[in-house]
Backbone as numpy.savetxt, mean C-alpha at the origin, in Angstrom:
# Nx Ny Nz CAx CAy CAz Cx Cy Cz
23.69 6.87 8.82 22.77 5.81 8.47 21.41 6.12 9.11
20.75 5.74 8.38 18.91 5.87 9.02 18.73 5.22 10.28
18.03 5.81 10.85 17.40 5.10 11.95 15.99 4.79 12.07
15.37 4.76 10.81 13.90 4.31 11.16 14.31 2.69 10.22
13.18 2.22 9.80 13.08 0.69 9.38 13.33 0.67 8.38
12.67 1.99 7.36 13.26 1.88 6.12 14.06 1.82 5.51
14.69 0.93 4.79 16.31 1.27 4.13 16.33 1.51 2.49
15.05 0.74 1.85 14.99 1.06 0.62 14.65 2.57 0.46
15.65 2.80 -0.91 16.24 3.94 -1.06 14.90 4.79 -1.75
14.68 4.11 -2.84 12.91 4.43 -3.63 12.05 4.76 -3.07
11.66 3.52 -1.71 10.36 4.04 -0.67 10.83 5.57 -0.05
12.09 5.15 0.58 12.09 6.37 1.27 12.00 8.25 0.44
12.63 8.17 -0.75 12.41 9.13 -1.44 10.97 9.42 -1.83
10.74 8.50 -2.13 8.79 8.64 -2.26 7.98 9.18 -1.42
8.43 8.20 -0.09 7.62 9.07 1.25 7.68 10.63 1.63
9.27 10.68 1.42 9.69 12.31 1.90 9.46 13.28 0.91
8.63 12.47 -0.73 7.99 13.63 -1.08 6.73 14.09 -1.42
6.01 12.92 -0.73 4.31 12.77 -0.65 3.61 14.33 0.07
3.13 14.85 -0.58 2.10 16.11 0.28 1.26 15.81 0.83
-0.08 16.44 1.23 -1.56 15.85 1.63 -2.08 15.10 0.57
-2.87 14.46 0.52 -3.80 13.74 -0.26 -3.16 12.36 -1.39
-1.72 12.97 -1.59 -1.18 12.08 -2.49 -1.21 10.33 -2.35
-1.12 9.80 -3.00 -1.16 8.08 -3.06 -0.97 7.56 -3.21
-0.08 6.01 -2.66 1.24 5.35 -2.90 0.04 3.72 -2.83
0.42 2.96 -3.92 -0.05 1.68 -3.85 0.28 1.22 -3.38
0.28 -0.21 -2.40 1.22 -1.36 -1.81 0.15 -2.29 -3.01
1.09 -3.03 -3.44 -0.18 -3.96 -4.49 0.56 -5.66 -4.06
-0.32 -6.35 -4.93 0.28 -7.79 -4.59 1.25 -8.10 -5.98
1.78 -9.13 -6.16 2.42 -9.47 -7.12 1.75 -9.62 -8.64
0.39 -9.55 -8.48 0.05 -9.93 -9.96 -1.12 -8.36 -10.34
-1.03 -7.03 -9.10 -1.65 -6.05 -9.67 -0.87 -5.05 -10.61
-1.49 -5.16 -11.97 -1.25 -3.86 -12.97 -0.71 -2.56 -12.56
0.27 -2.66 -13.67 0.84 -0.77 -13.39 0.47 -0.44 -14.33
-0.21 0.51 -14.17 -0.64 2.02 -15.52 0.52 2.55 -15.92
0.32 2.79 -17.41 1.84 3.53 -18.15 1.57 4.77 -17.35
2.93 4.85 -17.08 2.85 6.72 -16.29 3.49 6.43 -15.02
2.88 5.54 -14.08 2.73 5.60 -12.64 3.93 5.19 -12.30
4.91 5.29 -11.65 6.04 5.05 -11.23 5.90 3.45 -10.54
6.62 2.56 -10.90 6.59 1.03 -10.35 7.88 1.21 -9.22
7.90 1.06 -8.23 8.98 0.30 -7.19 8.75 -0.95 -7.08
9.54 -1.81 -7.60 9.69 -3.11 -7.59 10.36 -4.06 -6.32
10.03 -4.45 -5.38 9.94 -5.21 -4.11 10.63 -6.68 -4.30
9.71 -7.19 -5.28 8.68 -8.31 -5.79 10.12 -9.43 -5.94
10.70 -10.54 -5.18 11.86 -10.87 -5.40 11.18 -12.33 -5.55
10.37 -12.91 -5.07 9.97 -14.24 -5.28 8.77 -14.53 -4.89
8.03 -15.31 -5.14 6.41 -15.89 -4.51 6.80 -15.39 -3.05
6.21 -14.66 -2.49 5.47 -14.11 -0.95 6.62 -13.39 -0.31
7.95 -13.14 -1.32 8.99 -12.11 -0.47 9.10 -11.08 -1.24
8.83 -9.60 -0.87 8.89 -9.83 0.74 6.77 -9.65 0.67
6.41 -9.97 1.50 4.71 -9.93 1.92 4.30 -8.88 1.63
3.26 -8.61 1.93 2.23 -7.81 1.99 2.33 -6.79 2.69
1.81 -7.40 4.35 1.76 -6.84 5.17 3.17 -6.21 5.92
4.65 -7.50 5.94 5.46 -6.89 6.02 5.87 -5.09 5.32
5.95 -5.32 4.33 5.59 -4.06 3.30 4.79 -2.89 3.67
3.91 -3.11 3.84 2.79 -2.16 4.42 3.25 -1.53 5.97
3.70 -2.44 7.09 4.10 -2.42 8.09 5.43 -1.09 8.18
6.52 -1.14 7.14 7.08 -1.15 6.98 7.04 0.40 6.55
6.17 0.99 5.68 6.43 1.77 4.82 5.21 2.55 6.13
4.00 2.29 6.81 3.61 2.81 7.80 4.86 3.49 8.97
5.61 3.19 9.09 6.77 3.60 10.07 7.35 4.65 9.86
6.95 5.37 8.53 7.19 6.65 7.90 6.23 7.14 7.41
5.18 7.12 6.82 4.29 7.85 6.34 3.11 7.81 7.24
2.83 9.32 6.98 1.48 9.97 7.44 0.35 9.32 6.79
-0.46 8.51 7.19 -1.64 7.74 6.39 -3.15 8.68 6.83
-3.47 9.58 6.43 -5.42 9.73 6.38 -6.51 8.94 6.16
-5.84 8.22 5.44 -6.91 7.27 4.52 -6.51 6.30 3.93
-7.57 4.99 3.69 -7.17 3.85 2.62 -8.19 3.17 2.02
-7.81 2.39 0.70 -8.74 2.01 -0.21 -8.16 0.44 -0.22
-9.38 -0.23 0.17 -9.19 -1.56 -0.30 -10.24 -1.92 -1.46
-10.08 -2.89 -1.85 -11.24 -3.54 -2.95 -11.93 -4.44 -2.25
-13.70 -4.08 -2.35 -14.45 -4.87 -1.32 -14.04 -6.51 -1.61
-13.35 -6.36 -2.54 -13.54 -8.18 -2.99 -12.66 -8.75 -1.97
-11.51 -8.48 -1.47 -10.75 -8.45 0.08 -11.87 -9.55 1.08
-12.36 -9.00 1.01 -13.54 -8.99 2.30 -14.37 -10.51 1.73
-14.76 -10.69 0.79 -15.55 -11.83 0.54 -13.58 -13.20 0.51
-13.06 -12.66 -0.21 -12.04 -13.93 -0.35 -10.83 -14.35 1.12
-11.47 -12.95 2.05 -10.37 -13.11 3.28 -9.06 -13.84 3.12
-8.24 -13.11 2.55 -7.08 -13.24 2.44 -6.61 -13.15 4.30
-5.02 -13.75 4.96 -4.94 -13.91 5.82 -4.44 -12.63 6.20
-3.93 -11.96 5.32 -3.58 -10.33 5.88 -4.96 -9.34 5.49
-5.91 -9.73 5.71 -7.10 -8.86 6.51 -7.42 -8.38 7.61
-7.13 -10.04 8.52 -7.04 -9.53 9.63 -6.04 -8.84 10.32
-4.72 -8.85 9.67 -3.83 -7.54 10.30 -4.02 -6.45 9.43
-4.85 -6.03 8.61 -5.76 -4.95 8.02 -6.53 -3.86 9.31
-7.55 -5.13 9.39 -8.05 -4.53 10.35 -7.81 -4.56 11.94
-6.92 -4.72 12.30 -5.82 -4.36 13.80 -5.42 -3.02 13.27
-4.74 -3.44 11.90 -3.91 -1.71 11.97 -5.18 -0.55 11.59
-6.00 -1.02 11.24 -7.23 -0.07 10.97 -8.03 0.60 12.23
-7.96 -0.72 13.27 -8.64 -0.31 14.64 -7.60 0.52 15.46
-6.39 0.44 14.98 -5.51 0.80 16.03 -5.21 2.90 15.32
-6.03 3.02 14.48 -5.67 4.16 13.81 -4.68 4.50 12.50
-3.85 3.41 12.20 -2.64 3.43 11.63 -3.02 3.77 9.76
-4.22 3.52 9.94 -4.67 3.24 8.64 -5.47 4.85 7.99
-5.92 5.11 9.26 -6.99 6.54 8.62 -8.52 5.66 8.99
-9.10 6.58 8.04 -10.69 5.48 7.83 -10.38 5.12 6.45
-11.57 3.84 6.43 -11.35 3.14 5.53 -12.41 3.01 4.14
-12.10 2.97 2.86 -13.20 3.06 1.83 -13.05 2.03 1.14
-14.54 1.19 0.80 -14.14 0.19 -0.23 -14.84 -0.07 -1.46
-14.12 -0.16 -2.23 -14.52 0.31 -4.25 -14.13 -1.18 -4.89
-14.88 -1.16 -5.61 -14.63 -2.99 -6.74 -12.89 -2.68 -7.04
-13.12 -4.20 -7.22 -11.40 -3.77 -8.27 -11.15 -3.00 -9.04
-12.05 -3.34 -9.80 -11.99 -2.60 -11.20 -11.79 -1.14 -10.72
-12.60 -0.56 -10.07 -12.35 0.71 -9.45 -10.84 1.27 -9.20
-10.55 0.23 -8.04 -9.28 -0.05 -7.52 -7.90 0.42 -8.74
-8.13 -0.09 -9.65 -7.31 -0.58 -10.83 -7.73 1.32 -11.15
-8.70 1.55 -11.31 -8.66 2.88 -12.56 -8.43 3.77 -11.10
-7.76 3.58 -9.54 -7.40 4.69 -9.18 -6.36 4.73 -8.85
-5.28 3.53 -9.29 -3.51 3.26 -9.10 -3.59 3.67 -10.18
-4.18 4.26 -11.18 -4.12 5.70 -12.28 -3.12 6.72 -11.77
-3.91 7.03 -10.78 -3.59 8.45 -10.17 -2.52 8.67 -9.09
-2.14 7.45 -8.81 -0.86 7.12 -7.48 0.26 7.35 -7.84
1.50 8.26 -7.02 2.66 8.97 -7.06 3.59 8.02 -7.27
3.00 6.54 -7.20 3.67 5.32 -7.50 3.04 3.77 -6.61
3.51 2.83 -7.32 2.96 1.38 -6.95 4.28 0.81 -6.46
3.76 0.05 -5.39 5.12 -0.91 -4.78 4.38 -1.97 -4.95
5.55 -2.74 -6.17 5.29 -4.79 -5.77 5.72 -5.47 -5.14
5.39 -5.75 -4.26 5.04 -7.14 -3.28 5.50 -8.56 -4.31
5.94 -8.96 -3.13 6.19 -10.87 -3.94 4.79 -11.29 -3.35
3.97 -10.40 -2.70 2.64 -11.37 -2.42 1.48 -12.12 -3.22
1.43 -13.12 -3.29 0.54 -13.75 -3.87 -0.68 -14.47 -3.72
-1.56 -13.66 -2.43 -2.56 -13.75 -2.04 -3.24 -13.10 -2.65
-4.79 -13.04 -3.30 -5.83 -12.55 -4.03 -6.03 -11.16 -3.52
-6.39 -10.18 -3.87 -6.69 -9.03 -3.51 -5.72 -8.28 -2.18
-4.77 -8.60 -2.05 -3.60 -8.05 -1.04 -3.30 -7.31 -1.73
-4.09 -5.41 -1.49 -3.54 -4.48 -2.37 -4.18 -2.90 -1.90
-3.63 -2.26 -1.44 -4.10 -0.99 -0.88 -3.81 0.53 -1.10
-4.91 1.44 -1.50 -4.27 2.54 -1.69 -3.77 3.27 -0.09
-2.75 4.02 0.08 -2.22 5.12 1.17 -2.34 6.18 0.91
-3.52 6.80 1.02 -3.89 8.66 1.08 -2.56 9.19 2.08
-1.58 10.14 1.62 -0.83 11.04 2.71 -1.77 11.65 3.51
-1.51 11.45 4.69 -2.07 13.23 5.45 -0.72 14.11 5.85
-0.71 14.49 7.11 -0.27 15.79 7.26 0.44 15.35 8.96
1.50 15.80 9.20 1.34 15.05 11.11 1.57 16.51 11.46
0.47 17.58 11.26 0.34 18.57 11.93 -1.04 18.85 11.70
């Protein structure tokens, strides 16, 4: 049996086959999947499992370089911002870039897959650049 946090079977296959640069969505419950992009489905009821749980969660295994929020985050302060930016100050995150939604939306295009969240807070939705832990 595993010994890290993860137990879902999807995340974990996903993570262990992310390279450099590649990009895994954490999205909220009501962000779009592009035909193509692989969906992992979370999403069991209004706010289970969260956001940030999720995010927390899937950090405990993956190498993060980088992340993309949508500046709109920032004007509607959703309450998982501020554990955004803890895990951002604390390194966990990479540095950070921020692009409109719309942006947002045309670059979970390009992601190795999207995880839904039962979250249903406005803009609770982030890209995860892989890096490298060497």
């Amino acid at each position: 049996m595993k010994k890290t946090p993860l137990l879902n079977v999807a995340l974990s296959r996903l993570i262990a086959s992310l390279g450099h640069g590649d990009t895994v969505v954490i999205g909220d419950a009501g962000l779009p999947v592009p035909p193509g992009v692989e969906l992992i489905d979370l999403a069991l009821t209004h706010g289970i499992p969260d956001f940030i749980s999720t995010l927390k969660v899937v950090l405990s295994e993956m190498q993060v370089e980088s992340h993309v929020l949508a500046h709109e985050i920032l004007d509607k302060k959703p309450s998982a911002l501020s554990v955004l930016d803890e895990l951002n100050a604390e390194g966990a995150l990479g540095r950070r870039e921020l692009i409109s939604h719309e942006q947002f939306k045309a670059l979970s295009r390009q992601a190795r897959a999207i995880v839904r969240t039962g979250e249903c807070q406005p803009y609770c939705n982030i890209v995860l650049v892989a890096g490298v832990t060497f």
